[in-house]
Every structure is written in C-alpha cells, then in structure tokens.
C-alpha positions in Angstrom: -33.3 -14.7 -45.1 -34.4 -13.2 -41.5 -36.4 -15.4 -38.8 -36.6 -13.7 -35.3 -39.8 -12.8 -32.8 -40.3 -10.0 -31.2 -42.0 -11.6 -27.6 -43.6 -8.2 -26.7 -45.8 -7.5 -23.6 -48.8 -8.8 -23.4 -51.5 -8.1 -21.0 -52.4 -11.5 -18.6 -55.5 -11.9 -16.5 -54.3 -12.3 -13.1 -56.3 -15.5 -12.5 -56.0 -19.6 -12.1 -58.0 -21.6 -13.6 -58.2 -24.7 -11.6 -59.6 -26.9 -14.6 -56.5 -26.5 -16.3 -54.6 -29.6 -16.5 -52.0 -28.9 -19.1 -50.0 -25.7 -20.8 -51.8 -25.3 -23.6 -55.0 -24.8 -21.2 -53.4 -22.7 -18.9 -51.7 -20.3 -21.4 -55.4 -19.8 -23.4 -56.4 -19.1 -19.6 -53.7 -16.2 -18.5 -54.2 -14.7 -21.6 -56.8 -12.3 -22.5 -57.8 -12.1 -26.8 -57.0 -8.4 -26.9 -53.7 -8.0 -25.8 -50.1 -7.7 -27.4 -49.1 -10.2 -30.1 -45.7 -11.5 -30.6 -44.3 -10.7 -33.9 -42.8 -13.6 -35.8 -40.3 -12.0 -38.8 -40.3 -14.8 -41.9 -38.0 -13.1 -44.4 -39.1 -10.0 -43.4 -42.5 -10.3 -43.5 -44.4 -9.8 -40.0 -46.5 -12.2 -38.6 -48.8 -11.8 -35.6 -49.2 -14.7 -33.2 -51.9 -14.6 -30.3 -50.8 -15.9 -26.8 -54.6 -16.7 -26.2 -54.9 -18.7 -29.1 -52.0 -19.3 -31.6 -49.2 -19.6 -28.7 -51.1 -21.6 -26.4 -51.8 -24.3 -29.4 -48.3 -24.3 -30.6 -46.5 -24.5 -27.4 -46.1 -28.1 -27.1 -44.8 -28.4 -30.8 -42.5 -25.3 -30.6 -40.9 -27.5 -27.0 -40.6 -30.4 -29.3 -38.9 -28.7 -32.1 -36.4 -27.3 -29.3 -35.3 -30.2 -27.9 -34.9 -32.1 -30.9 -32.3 -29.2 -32.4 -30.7 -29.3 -29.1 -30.5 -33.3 -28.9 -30.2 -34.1 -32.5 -26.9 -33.4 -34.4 -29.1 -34.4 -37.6 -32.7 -34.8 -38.5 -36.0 -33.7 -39.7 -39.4 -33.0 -38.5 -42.6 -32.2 -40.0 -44.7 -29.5 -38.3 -48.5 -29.1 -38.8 -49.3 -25.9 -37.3 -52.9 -25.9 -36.8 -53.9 -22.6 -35.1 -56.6 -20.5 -37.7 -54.7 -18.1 -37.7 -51.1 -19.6 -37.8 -51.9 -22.8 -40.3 -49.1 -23.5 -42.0 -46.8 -26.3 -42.7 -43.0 -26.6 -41.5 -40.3 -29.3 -43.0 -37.6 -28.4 -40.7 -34.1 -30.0 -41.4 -30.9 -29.9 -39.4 -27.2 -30.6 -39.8 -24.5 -29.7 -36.8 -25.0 -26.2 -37.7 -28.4 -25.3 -39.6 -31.4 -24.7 -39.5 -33.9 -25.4 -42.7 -37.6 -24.3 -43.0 -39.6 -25.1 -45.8 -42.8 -23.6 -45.3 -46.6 -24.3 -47.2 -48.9 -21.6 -46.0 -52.8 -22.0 -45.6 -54.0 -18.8 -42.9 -52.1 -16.4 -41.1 -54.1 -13.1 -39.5 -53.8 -10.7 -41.9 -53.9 -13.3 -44.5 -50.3 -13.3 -45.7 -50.4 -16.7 -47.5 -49.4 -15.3 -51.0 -46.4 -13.5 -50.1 -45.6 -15.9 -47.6 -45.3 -18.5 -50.1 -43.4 -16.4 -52.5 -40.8 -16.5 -49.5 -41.3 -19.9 -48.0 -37.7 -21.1 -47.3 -35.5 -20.1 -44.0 -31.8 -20.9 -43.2 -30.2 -20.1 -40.0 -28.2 -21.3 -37.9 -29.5 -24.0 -34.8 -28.2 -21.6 -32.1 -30.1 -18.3 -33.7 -33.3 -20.6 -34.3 -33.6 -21.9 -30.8 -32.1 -18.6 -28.9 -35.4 -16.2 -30.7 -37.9 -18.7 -28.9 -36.3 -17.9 -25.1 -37.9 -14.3 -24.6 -41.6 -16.2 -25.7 -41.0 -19.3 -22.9 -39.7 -16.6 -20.9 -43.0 -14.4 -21.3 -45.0 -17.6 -20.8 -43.5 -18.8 -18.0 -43.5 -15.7 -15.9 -47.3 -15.1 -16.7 -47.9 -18.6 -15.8 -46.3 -18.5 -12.3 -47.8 -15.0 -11.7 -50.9 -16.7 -11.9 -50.6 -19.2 -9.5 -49.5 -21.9 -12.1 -46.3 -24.5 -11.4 -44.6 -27.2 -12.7 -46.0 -30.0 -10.5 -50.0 -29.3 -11.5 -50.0 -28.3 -14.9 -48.5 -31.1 -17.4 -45.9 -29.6 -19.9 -45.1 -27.1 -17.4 -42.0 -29.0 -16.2 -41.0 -29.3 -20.4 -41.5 -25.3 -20.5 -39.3 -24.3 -17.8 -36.7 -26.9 -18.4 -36.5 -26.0 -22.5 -36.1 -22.0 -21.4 -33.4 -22.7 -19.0 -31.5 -24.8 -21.3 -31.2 -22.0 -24.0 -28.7 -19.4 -23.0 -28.8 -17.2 -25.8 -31.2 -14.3 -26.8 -33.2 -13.6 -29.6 -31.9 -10.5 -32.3 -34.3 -7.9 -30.6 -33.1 -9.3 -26.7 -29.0 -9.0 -27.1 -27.4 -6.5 -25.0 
C-alpha cells in the first residue's frame, strides 16, 4: 500500500484579491485552472488534484485531519470530500502509530473510480501520512504570501501556517 503527493510547481497569478476573506477563497484566487496538478499516489494509482479547485476546497479538511493525527493518540474521522473532481469518501482511523483509510469513490479527473475502489484501503504510519501534506502547505503558503496574502486578513491562514510548521518531516519524493 503506497500514499504519497507529489506537490509539483504550479503556476500562481501574481495578484490579491481583496474580497477574499478566507483560504479556501484566496487559494481558488492565486491559482490559475491550467497550471501544474499535484499528484496524489493511492496504491499506486495517480490522482490529479487542482490547486484552483480541488486544493482550495479541501484545505480546511486536509488542516483538520492534521491536527487531529497530531493531537489524538486515538480516533476516527469521516471525510466527505466534495470537490467534482476529488469526491470521494475517507474513514480515517488512528492508533499511536497508524494510519487507516477506507476509501468509497464517486469522481476523480480522469475518472478512476473503478480501480480506485478495487484498491480502497491505505495503512501507513501517522508520521508518513502527515509528513507527505508539508511540501502542498508549503506550496500554498508561499504562493499565498507572494501574493500579498497573510495570516491576520485571510481566516484559516493562521491554521495553514501554524499546521506546516508543526510537521518536520518530508514527504517520499522531498527527503534528502
């Protein structure tokens, strides 16, 4: 079983959008639709995600998910991912050292569903998990600021910076 993301490079429009009041806004505003995707590995199976779109709606869920591995010893969550193009379904269980996903797929780009499915259960341990998210935040974060975003105008942006400093590992594809 293989989770990891490649975060990739993706284009930004150097802009601020001063309407933006929270992260999920100002991520669909840095980023343009035709750009790089990062490349979320399920069991070896490649699936795109769009900053613009899929990113931006996740964001707040993937900082929730975070901080409850990091807080939590034990527990569970259940994830509705609700991007078109990233719907799926995560029951995500933890012990001291694991990591469980149990996936139902509905629409991924490319429409992967059927394989996906075939392959729908992840096990890794909670330091791999939460160290292949850092390069994303990372991405996001220095996009954001680029653009003239910061922590104390845009709500979640305090959340972002916070979870990305508190991981210290990297992902697989970021190790030296």
């Amino acid at each position: 079983m293989i989770f990891c993301i490649q975060a990739s490079n993706p284009r930004f429009q150097n802009i601020t959008n001063y309407n933006d009041e929270c992260l999920s806004e100002a991520i669909e505003s840095v980023f343009p639709l035709n750009t790089e995707h990062a490349i979320l590995m399920w069991n070896h199976i490649s699936i795109p995600l769009s900053y613009k779109y899929d990113i931006s709606y996740m964001v707040n869920d993937i900082l929730i998910i975070i901080n409850a591995i990091q807080k939590q010893n034990v527990g569970n969550m259940k994830i509705h991912w609700l991007p078109d193009t990233f719907r799926s379904d995560w029951l995500i269980e933890w012990n001291s050292d694991e990591v469980q996903i149990n996936a139902q797929w509905e629409c991924t780009m490319g429409h992967l569903e059927f394989i996906l499915n075939q392959k729908n259960s992840i096990r890794l341990s909670k330091v791999d998990f939460v160290n292949e998210w850092k390069e994303v935040l990372g991405v996001l974060i220095r996009r954001l600021k680029h653009c003239g975003y910061d922590k104390s105008k845009i709500k979640g942006m305090k959340d972002l910076v916070e979870q990305y400093e508190k991981i210290k590992g990297s992902g697989i594809f970021y190790k030296d």
